[in-house]
C-alpha positions, 0 to 999 in steps of 0.5 A: 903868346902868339896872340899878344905878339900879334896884337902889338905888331898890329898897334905898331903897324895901324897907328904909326907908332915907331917899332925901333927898339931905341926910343927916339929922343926929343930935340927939347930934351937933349937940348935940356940935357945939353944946357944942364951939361953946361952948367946951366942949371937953371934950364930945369925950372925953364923947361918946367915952367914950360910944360907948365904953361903948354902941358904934357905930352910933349908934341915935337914936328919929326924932321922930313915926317910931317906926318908923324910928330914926336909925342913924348910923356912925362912924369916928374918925380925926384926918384933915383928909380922909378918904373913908370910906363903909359897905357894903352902902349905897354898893355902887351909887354909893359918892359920895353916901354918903360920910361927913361931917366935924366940922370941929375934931373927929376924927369922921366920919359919915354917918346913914341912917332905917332900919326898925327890924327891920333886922339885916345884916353891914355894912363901912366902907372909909377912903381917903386919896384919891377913887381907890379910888372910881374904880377900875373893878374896886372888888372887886379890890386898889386898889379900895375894896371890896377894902379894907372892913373890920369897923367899930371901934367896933361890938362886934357881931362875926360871925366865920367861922372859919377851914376847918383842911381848906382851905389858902387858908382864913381867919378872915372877921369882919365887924360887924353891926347889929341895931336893937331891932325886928329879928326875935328869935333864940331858939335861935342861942347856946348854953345852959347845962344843954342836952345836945348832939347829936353831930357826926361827919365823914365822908369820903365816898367816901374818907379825905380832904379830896382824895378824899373828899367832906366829910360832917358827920352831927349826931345828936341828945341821946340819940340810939339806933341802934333805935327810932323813926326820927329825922327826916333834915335835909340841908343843902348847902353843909356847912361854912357850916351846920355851922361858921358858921351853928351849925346843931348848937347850934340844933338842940341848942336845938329839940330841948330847948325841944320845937319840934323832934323828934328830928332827924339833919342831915346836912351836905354839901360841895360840891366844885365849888359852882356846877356841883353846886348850879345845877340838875345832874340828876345831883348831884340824883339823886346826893343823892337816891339814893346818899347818902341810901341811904349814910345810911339804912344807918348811921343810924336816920332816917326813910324818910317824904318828909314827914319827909325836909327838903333845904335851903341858902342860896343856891344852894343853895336852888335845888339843894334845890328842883331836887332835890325836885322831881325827887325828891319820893319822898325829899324832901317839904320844901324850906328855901331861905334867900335862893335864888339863883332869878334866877342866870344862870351866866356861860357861859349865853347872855344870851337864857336865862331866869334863871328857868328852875327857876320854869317847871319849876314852872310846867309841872310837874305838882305833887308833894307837897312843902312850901316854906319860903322866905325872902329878904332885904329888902336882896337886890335888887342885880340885875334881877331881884333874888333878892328878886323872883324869890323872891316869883315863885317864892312866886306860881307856888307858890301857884298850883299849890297848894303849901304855902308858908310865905314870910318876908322879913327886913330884911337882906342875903345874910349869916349873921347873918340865915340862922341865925335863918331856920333854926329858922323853916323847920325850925318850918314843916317838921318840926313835933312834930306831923309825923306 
């Protein structure tokens, strides 16, 4: 209970989100209410037409508070009783968060103040009773977790393809705010006229998905096997950097705009994610070593460190940082998005200290590697939160004299936010100016 009250006074305090017990009300609203009280009936199709035509949430300017708008969801539904809440704010205790009703109306609603630099992927569940609410295991079916689902009226869609290789694979979409002040994203979207990199797969190891290990290899625009060497990015948790996240196209995007010089990516799948990714010795020395050389033969890359990036999301954060660690030979720049630094692998004892990799850091002698680290505002549901344990990580960094470049962004664990984070680290990590 402790860990639960912990981490949404931590949400309530890093995101602006307003800790009043009443909801405040949006001006839009009450003064739909107050034409509907009039006798204007007609006020109820205006004010859907309306949200129609801008779409939901609701984003409102709070008076004397410039910085914090009046964001207000919505979920229309002909109900007399309805139990509607959104996600991520009702994870912790989804009651207090539940929507309100407009008595004679088909609207329900619930209003937050938040920071107007937040962007994150959001889900609204809509039960027909409080059961869900109660059910012990949320996540699972019968709860109302399992039973979130992208938000109508938001035309703000983030789809994650479906994996054609992956049999249980499946098209996820989920909606997402972005309020006015929210971190720009230049180079996520394609662009007319930009010539585009090349994106190969590979089977490593063998000829397919069962016996290979999944290998996407992106070479640049004008890409040649001789001259000078392309510097070499290597991204683990491969199909979301280059299928979801886009990262080809925003690479595509750099490289022509000059913030990038010419770069190889490589894309690596994981074939048992967590046991790979959480501090394994020999998946590290396998990346460093093997695959890196397996690229080098075929590719015309850079045998610089200082020119050689690891990255992930996640955990795989924490793997890019273990690896370069270990092998500060190959790798001189790590690009962690949200790493997972305060995971405690289920079978580790509780008595185990989740921040085992900072104390490698803290002991270890430093290596020349540079740091890019960020994490979100809104990733703080365990104690410690990731949030934490990425600025310790910044802290212990700091200390022993390695360059950090260290960003927080108002959002959540999501996609929507990492692929505006890539180009940030690769623009801190892989200058025009690198050599």
């Amino acid at each position: 209970m402790k860990r639960s009250l912990l981490s949404a006074t931590l949400l309530v305090l890093l995101c602006g989100v307003s800790a009043r017990a009443a909801a405040p009300e949006s001006p839009r609203l009450l003064s739909l209410k107050s034409a509907l009280e009039s006798g204007r009936r007609e006020a109820l199709a205006e004010f859907w037409r309306g949200v129609e035509r801008e779409g939901a949430p609701l984003v409102e300017a709070s008076r004397g508070d410039e910085e914090s708008p009046l964001v207000t969801f919505l979920w229309r539904d002909q109900a007399s009783e309805k139990f509607v809440a959104v996600f991520p704010f009702a994870r912790v205790n989804p009651l207090p968060h539940l929507f309100k009703h407009l008595e004679g109306t088909d609207v329900w609603y619930r209003s937050y103040r938040l920071r107007r630099d937040a962007r994150f992927e959001y889900s609204l569940a809509a039960e027909d009773s409080l059961a869900p609410f109660a059910a012990q295991e949320p996540w699972e079916a019968g709860g109302w977790v399992a039973d979130l689902r992208p938000d109508p009226l938001n035309p703000r869609r983030f789809v994650e393809p479906r994996d054609e290789e992956r049999p249980d694979s499946k098209e996820e979409v989920s909606t997402y705010l972005e309020l006015p002040g929210a971190p720009p994203q230049p180079f996520v979207a394609e662009r007319a006229g930009v010539a585009k990199g090349r994106l190969k797969l590979h089977h490593y190891g063998g000829g397919t998905t069962a016996s290979g290990r999944r290998v996407w290899v992106y070479t640049p625009p004008g890409y040649k096997p001789e001259g000078p060497p392309n510097r070499l990015l290597v991204l683990f948790d491969g199909w979301q950097y280059a299928r979801i996240l886009r990262t080809p196209t925003i690479l595509d995007n750099m490289i022509a705009d000059g913030a990038l010089p010419p770069t190889v990516a490589v894309f690596i799948d994981q074939k048992e994610r967590v046991k790979e990714l959480y501090l394994n010795p020999s998946f590290s020395d396998f990346v460093a070593g093997q695959l890196v050389y397996w690229v080098r033969q075929r590719y015309n890359v850079t045998r610089s460190a200082r020119e050689t990036v690891v990255g992930g999301l996640s955990l795989g954060g924490v793997a890019a940082a273990y690896t370069a660690m270990r092998h500060p030979e190959v790798f001189g720049g790590v690009l962690s998005q949200s790493g997972a630094f305060q995971y405690r692998s289920e079978d580790q004892n509780r008595s185990e200290d989740p921040s085992r990799l900072i104390r490698l850091f803290t002991k270890g002698a430093r290596v020349a590697v540079r740091f890019y680290l960020e994490a979100g505002m809104l990733e703080v549901n365990e104690t410690p939160s990731l949030l934490h344990e990425n600025r310790h990580l910044r802290d212990v960094l700091e200390a022993k004299g390695y360059d950090v470049t260290y960003s927080e962004f108002n959002g959540r664990h999501d996609a929507v936010c990492w692929r505006g984070g890539i180009s940030q680290g690769l623009a801190a990590l892989l200058p025009p100016s690198t050599k």
